[in-house]
Backbone as CSV, one residue per row, in Angstrom:
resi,resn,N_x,N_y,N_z,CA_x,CA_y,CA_z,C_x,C_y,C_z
1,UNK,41.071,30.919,19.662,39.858,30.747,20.435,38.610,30.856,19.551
2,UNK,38.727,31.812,18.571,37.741,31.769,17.957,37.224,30.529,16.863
3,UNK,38.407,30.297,16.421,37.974,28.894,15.715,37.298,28.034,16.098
4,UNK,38.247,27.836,17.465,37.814,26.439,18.472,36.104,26.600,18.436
5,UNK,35.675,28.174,18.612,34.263,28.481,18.937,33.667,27.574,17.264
6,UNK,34.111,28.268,16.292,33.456,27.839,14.899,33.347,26.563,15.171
7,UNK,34.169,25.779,15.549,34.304,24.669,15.189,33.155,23.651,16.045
8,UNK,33.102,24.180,17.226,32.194,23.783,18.165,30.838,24.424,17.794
9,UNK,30.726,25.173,17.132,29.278,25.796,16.544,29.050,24.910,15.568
10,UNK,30.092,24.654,14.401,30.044,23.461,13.167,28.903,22.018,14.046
11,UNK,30.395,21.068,15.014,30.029,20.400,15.258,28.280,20.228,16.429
12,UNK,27.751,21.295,16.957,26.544,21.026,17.085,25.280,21.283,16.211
13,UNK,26.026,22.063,15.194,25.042,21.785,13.716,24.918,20.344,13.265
14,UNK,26.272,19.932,12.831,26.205,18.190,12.711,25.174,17.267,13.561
15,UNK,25.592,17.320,14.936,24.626,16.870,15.814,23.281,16.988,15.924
16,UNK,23.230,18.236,15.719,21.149,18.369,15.568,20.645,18.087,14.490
17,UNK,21.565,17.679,13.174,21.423,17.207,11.838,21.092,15.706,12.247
18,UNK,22.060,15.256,12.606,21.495,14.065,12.622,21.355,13.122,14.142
19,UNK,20.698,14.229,14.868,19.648,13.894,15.986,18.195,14.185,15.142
20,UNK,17.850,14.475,14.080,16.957,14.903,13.246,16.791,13.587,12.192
21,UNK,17.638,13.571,12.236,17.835,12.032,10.874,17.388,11.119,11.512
22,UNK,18.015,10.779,12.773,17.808,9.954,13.652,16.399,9.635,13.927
23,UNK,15.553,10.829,14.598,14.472,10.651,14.925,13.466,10.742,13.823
24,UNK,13.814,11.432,12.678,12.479,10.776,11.259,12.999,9.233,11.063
25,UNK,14.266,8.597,11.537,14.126,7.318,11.000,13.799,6.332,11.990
26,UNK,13.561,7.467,13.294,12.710,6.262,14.228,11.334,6.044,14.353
27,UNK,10.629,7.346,13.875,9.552,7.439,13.566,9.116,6.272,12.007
28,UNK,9.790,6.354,11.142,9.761,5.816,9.644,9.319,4.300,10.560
29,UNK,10.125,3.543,11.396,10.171,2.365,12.072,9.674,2.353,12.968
30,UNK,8.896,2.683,13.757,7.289,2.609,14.730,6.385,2.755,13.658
31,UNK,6.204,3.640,12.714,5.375,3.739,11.715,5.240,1.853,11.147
32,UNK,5.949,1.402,10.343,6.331,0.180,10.207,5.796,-0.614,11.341
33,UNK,6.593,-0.452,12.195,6.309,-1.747,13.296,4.729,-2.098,13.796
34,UNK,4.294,-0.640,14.170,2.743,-0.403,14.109,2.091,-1.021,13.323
35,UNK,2.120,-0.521,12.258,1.242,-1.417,10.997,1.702,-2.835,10.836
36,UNK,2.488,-3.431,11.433,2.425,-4.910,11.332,1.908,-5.336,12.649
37,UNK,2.194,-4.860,14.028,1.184,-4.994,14.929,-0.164,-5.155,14.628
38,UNK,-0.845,-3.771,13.942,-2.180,-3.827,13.686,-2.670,-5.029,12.580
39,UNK,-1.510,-5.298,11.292,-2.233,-6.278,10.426,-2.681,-7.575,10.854
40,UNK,-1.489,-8.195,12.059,-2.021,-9.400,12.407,-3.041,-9.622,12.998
41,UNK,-3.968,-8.821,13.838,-4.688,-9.527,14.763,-6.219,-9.191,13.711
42,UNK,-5.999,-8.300,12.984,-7.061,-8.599,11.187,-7.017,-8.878,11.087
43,UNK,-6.190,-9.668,10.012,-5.790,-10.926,9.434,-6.694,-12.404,10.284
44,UNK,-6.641,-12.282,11.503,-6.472,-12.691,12.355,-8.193,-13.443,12.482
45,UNK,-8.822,-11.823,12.596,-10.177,-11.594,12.721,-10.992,-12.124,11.369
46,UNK,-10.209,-11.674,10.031,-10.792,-11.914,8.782,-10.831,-13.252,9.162
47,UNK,-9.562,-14.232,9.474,-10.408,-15.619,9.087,-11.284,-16.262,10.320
48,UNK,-11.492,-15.765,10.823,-12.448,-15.799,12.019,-13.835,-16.255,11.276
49,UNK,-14.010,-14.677,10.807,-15.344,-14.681,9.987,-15.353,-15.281,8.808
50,UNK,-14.139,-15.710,8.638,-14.457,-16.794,7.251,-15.225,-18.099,7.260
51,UNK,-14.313,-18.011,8.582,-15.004,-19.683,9.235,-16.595,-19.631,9.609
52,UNK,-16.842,-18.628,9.769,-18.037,-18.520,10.689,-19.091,-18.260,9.247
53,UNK,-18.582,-17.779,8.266,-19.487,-17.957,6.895,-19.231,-19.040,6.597
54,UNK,-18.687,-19.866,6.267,-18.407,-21.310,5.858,-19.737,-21.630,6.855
55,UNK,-19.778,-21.929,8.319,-20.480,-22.713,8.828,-21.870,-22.158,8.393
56,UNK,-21.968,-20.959,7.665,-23.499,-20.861,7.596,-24.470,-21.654,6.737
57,UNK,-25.321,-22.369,6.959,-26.042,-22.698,5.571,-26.877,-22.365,5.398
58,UNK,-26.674,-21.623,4.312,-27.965,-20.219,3.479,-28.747,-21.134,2.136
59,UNK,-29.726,-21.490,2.230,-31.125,-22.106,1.604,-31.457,-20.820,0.627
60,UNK,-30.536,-20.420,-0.572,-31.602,-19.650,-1.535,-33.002,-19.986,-2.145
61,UNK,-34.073,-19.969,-2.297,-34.977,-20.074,-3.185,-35.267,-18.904,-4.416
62,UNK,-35.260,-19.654,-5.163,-35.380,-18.570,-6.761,-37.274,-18.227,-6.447
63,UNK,-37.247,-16.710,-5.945,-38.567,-16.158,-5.482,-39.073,-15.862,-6.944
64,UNK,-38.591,-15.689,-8.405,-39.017,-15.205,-9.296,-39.719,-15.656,-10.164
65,UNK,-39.734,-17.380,-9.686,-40.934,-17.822,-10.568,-41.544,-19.169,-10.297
């Protein structure tokens, strides 16, 4: 009986080991997934305003002489 106990003490060490593994490597991958969520709609925005500088037309004059 007592083993059986060790053994069942063993195996929910295992388990919370890697219910632990588990969840830093689900976190590692929302971490990930997130940041590619967020890059596209930047990306997105940057060429937005690219376009929108392209359409500008800026007239320098050389004020210095």
């Amino acid at each position: 009986m007592d083993k059986q106990h060790e053994n069942r003490i063993q195996l929910d060490q295992q388990i919370s080991l890697q219910t632990k593994i588990l969840f830093g490597l689900q976190r590692s991958y929302e971490v990930e997934f997130n940041r590619k969520m967020n890059v596209e709609p930047l990306q997105l925005q940057n060429d937005l305003l690219r376009r929108d500088l392209q359409g500008i037309d800026v007239d320098v004059d050389d004020e210095s002489g």
